[in-house]
N, C-alpha and C positions, 0 to 999 in steps of 0.2 A: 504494500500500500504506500503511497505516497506520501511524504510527509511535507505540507506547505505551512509555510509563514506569511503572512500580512504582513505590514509594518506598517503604518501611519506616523510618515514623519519626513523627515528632511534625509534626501540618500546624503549628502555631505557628511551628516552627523553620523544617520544610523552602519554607513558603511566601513564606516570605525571601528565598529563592535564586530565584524566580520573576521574571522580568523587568517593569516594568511595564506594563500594558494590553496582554502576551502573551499572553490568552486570550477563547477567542471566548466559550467559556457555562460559566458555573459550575451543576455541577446537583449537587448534594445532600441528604444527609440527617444535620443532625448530631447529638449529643447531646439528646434531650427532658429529662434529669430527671427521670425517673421512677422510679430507681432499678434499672432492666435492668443484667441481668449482661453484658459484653461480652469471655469467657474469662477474664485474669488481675484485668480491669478491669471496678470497680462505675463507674457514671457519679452516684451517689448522687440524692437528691431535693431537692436544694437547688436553685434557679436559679445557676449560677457567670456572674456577670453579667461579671466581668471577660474570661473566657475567649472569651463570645462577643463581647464587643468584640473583642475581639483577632482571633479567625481573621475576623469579617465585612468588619472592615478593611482585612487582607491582602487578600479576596479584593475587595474594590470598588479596591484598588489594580491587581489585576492583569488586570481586565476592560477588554478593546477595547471602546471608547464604543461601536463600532459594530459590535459585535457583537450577542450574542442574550442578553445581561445574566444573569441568574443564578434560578434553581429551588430553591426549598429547602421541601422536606418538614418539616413539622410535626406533630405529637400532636394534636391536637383543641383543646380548651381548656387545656391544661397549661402552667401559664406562660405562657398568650398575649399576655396584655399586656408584661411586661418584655421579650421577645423583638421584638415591632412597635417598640418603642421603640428597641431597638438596631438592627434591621432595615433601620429609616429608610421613606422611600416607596417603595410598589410599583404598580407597573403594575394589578395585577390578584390574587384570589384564585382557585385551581382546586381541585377539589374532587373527593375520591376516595372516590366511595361503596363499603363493601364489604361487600356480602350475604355473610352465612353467619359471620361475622367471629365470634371468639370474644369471648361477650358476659364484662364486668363485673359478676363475682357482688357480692349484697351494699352495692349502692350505691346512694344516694340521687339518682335522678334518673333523663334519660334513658340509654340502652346510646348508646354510641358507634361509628358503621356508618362514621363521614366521619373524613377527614384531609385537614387544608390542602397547599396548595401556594403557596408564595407565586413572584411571577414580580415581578422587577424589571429595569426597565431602565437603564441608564445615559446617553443620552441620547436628542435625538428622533430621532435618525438608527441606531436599530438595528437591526438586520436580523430578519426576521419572515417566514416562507414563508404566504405568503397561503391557498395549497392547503389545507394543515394548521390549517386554523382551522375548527374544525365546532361545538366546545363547550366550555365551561369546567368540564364533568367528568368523570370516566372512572368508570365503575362495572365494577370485577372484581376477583375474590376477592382476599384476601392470600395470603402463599406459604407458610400456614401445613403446605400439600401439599408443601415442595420438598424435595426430593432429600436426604438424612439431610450427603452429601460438600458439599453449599451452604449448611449448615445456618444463619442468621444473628438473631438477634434479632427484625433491621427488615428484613429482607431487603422489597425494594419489587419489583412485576410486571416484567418486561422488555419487555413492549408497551406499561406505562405511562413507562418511559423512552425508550424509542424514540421515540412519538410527541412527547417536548419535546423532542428531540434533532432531528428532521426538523422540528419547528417555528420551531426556534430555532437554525440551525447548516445548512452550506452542506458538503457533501463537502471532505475535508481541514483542514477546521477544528480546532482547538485545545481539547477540551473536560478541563475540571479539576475530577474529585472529590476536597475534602480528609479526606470520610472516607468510603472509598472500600469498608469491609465488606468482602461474599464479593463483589465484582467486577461487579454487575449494568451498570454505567454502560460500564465499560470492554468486557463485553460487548456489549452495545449499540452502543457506538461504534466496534468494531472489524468487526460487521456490517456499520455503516451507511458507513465508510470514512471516519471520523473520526478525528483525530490524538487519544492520552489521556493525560494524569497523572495519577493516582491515586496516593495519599498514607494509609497505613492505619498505624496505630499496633500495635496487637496481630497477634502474628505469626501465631497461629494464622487470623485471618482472611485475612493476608496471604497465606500459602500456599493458601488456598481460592481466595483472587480468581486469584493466579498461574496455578494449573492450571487453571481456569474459562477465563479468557483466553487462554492457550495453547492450549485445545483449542478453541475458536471460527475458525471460518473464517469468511473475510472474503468480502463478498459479490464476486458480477465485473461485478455488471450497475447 
């Protein structure tokens, strides 16, 4: 059975208390900058460059070398370059084409259909399911369709977490979102029989991801 954590709090603080290279895969999605409302909390459109040092640090502190290193969802071009700088090297980009995606009125250039994934690992010995390796993109819709009660900004697909989760993570594995939204990770891993932490600041997401995950059944097979 799986054993999950909530956390309601500030990942800065709470990833503190995280032991070190306690966790097999960090999969995320943090702050873009872009000025999204997230309930009580604007995330504004400045790049906060300190901040992302701060939680990327924690989290390459608390990643097992030999685990399945860390997933982090990006915006398209927004900030790209100050973000790779702190990021540091990565393995690999993946790429999230989404047809139908609601285009940007009024803008000089192309619409934007893709969002990065960046994948990094922590050493050469980290775990990798060979099976799960087909492409380096996934093309499907956003959840701009979900459910009014999972309502989330960034809410990301739940097949496209699943599939980094079986790629990059072994049953009973340790996987840690530090901003953890309406709960998709935690679902996911509660599916797939994976241990979770998840770490959400605004309460009202908190109690989304809470009842999301409580009502998910764990698979038996």
């Amino acid at each position: 059975m799986s054993e999950i954590k909530l956390i309601l709090g500030d990942c800065l603080i709470e990833m503190k208390k995280i032991p070190d290279k306690s966790i097999d895969l960090v999969l995320t999605d943090p702050p873009y900058n872009v000025g999204k409302q997230f309930g009580e909390w604007n995330e504004g459109k400045v790049f906060d460059k300190e901040f992302h040092n701060e939680w990327l640090a924690e989290a390459n502190r608390v990643i097992n070398p030999c685990g399945g290193g860390m997933y982090m969802f990006w915006a398209g071009m927004t900030h790209l370059k100050p973000m790779i700088d702190i990021f540091g090297d990565f393995r690999q980009l993946i790429y999230w084409t989404k047809p139908f995606a609601m285009m940007v009125k009024n803008r000089k250039g192309y619409h934007c259909f893709t969002e990065l994934i960046f994948w990094k690992v922590m050493s050469d010995d980290f775990y990798f399911n060979v099976a799960e390796n087909q492409k380096d993109y996934f093309t499907t819709t956003s959840c701009m369709q979900r459910p009014l009660e999972h309502s989330h900004p960034t809410q990301k697909p739940l097949p496209i977490i699943k599939r980094l989760i079986l790629a990059s993570s072994k049953e009973t594995d340790t996987i840690l979102d530090p901003f953890m939204g309406s709960g998709t990770t935690g679902v996911a891993c509660k599916e797939l029989g994976r241990n979770f932490i998840g770490i959400e600041i605004e309460p009202k997401y908190f109690e989304i991801a809470q009842r999301r995950i409580n009502q998910t059944m764990e698979s038996l097979f």
